[in-house]
N, C-alpha and C positions, 0 to 999 in steps of 0.2 A: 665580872664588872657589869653593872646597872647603873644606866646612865640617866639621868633624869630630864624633865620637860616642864613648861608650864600649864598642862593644860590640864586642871584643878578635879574637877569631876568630868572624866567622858563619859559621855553617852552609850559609845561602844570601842573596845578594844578588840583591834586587829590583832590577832597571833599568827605575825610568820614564824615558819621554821624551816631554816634552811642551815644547810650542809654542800659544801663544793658545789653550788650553783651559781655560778661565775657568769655562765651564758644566759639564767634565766633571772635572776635576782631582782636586775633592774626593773624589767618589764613586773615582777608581780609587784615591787615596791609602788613605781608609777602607778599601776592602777588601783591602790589603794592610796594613794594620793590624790589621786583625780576623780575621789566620788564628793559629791555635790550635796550635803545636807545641812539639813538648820539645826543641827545638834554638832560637840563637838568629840572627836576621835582621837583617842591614841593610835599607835603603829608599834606594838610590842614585839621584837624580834630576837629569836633566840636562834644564835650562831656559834654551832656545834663543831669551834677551830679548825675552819675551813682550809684543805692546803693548796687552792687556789687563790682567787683573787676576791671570791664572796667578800670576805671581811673588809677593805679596802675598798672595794664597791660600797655597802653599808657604811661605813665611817667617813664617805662625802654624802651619803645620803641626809645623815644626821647635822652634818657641817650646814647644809642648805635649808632643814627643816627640824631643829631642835626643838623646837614648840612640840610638836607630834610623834616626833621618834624616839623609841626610847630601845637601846640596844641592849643586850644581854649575850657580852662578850665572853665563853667558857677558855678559860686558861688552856684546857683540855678538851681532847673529845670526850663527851659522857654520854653518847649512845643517843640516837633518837626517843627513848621513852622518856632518859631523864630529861634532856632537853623542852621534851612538850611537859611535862611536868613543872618544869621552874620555868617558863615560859607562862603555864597557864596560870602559875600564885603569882606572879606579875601584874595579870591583870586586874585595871582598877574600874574596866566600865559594867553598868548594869547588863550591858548586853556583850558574847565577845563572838565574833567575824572570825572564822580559821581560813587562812590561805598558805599556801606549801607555798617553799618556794621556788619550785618549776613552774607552776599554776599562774593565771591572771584572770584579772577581772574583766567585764567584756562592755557593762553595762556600768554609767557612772552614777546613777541612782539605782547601783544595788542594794546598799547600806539602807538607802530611807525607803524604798520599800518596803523590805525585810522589815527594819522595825518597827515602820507604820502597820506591818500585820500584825506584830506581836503585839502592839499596844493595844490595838483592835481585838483583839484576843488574846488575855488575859488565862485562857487555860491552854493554849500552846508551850509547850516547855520550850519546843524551836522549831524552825523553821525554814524550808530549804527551798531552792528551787533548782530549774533544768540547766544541764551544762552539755558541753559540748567535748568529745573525747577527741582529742588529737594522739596521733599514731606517729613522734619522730619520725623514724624511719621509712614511712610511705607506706607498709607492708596491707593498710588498712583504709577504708576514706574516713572521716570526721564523722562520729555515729553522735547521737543524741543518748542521753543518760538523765534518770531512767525513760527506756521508749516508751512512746505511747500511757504516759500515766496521765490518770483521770481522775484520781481521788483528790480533793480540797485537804484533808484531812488523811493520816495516818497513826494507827497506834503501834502499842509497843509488840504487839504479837505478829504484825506485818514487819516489824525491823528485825523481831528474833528468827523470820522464814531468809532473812538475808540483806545485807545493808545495799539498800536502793540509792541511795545519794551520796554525791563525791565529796571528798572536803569541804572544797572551796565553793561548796554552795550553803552550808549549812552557818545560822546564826540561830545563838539558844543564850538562855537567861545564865545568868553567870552566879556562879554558888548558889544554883537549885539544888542540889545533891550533896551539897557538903565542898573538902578537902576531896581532890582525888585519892581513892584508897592505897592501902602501898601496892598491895598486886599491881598495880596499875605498871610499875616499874617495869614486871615483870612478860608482857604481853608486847606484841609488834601491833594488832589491829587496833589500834591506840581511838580510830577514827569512828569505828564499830561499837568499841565498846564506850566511849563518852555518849554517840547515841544512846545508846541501851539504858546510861545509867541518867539522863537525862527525861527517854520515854515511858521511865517509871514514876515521873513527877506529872507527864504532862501531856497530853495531845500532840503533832507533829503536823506544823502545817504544811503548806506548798504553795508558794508561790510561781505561777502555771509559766514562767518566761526564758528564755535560756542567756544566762548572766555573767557565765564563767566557761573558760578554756579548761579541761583539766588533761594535762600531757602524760603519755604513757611510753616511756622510755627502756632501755636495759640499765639505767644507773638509779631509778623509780624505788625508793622504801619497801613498796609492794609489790607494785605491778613489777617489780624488776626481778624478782623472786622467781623460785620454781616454784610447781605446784606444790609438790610436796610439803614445802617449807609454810606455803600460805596454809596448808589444811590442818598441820600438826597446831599453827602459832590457834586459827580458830578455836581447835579442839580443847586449847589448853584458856584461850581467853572464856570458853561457855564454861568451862567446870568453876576458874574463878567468880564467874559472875553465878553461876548456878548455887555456889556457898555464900556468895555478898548476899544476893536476896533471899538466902535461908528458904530455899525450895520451890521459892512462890513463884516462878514460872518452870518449875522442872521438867513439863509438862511439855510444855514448847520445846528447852533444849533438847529434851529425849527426843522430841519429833524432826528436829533438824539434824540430829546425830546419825537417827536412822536411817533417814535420806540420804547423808552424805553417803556412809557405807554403804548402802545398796546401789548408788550410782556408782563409787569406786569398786564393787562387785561387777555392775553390769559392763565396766569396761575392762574390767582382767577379761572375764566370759568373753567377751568382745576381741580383745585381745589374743587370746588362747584359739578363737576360732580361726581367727586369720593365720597363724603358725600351722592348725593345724592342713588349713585349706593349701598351705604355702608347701608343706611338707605332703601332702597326699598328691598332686594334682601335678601331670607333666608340664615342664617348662620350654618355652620358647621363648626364645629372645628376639627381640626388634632389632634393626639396626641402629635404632636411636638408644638413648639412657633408658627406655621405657621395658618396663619388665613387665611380659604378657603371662600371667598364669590362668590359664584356661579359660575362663569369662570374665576372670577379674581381671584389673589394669594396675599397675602399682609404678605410679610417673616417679620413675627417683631427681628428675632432672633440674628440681628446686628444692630437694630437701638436704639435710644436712650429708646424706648419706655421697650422694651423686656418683652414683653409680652408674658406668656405662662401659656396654657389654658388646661387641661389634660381633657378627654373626659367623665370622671367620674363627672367631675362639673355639679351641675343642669342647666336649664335655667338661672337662676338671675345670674350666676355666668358667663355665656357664653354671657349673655347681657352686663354685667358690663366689659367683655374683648374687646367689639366693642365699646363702650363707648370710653377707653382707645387710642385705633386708634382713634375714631372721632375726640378728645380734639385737638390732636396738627395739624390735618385737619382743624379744624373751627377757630385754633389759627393765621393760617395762611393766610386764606380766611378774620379774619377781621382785620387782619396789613394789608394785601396787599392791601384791599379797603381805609383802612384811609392813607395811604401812597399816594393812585390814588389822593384822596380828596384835600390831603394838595399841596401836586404838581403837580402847574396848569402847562397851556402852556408859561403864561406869564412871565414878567421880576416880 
């Protein structure tokens, strides 16, 4: 269900997308409410039959601000790609705003800056600037994304070395590139690759401010993933794009592919080292959880493992606690090799 609004031509179209964000929904909606400009805006939100309360949040949303919301209620779930997908043929502005909907807005002239650059520049396909990474669970403090950047401008051979900027920072001109492709369906870095296929139209600007929250959670699209999972969805979004553009940056994905595997090289090597350091070298144990092998220190006392080995334990006892480190050492020494295996260089 598409519900409709009156507000005739926007300027720019917000694309939430959200799924069971019950606790965040409000906060991204509000702050795409409360931006301030002399152009006017949709609010296009595609709600991927949420089994909490999202939907019911969104539908007093639309009750108080029907001029600008426009919902896109799926009967069913249809997966996060299709959702950004019939989310983003929704949109009717020249320019479209993406916010998740964990994410919020921080600044209330985000929109009219952003666009004031793109008007200002006329070969920017889009346009991003700095956000601020929140960590839920506390495990991290609030970092900046991307650090330390210094370039006005970015092209597309710096976003195929790795996607610099978060969602919720990014505004780009809308059907510069067409229909999104069907692959499209088929990929998770949904965010990545609209980049890419965007930076093939156009310069990447940056607006130098930090405007956006973007939260990293364990229920997160991405971030909430293993690694594994994120490097295969990669592997398989570059071979589609590396056939969209019929070769013409193969050049670059070759070069990122390579990379990839020889860092998940250097850490099996890496891995493999510490087993075998683990396995050659006499053990002592601390009184604490802290397991002393020979010069090296391996704190179990906050890891998943929590291991803790009191100095009274016999041998079998002190052996079966090195064991316990080993498991998820050798767990990850033989994902990492059959991960190398499966993903070649090829298409």
């Amino acid at each position: 269900m598409d519900s409709t609004n009156t507000v005739s031509m926007p300027k720019v179209s917000v694309l939430i997308l959200t799924y069971n964000h019950e606790r965040y929904i409000a906060q991204a909606v509000e702050s795409a409410l409360s931006q301030k400009t002399s152009f006017p805006i949709e609010i296009v939100i595609g709600e991927d039959c949420s089994t909490d309360h999202t939907r019911d949040i969104l539908l007093e949303f639309e009750r108080s601000h029907p001029e600008t919301i426009r919902l896109l209620l799926h009967a069913q779930n249809i997966g996060p790609q299709a959702n950004y997908a019939a989310a983003f043929a929704a949109c009717r502005g020249e320019y479209i705003a993406i916010l998740e909907g964990d994410d919020y807005w921080t600044n209330t002239k985000k929109l009219q800056k952003q666009v004031d650059a793109l008007d200002t520049h006329p070969e920017w396909s889009m346009c991003f600037h700095i956000t601020r990474r929140v960590y839920e669970d506390g495990s991290r403090e609030p970092e900046l994304y991307p650090l330390d950047w210094t370039k006005e401008e970015a092209t597309i051979d710096d976003m195929l070395k790795g996607n610099f900027l978060n969602t919720c920072s990014q505004v780009f001109r809308n059907r510069l590139f067409g229909p999104l492709p069907s692959w499209f369906l088929q990929i998770t870095p949904a965010d990545w690759a609209t980049n890419l296929l965007n930076a093939d139209r156009g310069l990447i600007g940056c607006v130098p401010e930090v405007m956006a929250d973007y939260r990293i959670h364990s229920q997160g699209i991405w971030a909430g993933k293993g690694r594994a999972f994120q490097l295969q969805e990669i592997l398989k979004m570059l071979s589609h794009l590396d056939h969209h553009f019929e070769g013409k940056y193969r050049e670059q994905i070759d070069e990122y592919r390579i990379n990839l595997v020889n860092n998940l090289v250097g850490e099996v090597e890496f891995l493999n080292n510490q087993l075998s350091h683990v396995l050659a070298i006499p053990t002592i144990v601390s009184p604490t959880s802290e397991v002393v092998l020979g010069e090296s220190h391996i704190d179990c006392s906050e890891t998943s493992t929590n291991i803790e080995i009191p100095l009274s334990k016999n041998r079998s006892s002190i052996t079966e606690g090195v064991r316990k480190i080993m498991r998820p050492i050798e767990d990850k020494v033989r994902h990492a090799r059959n991960f190398v295996s499966k993903n070649t260089l090829g298409n």
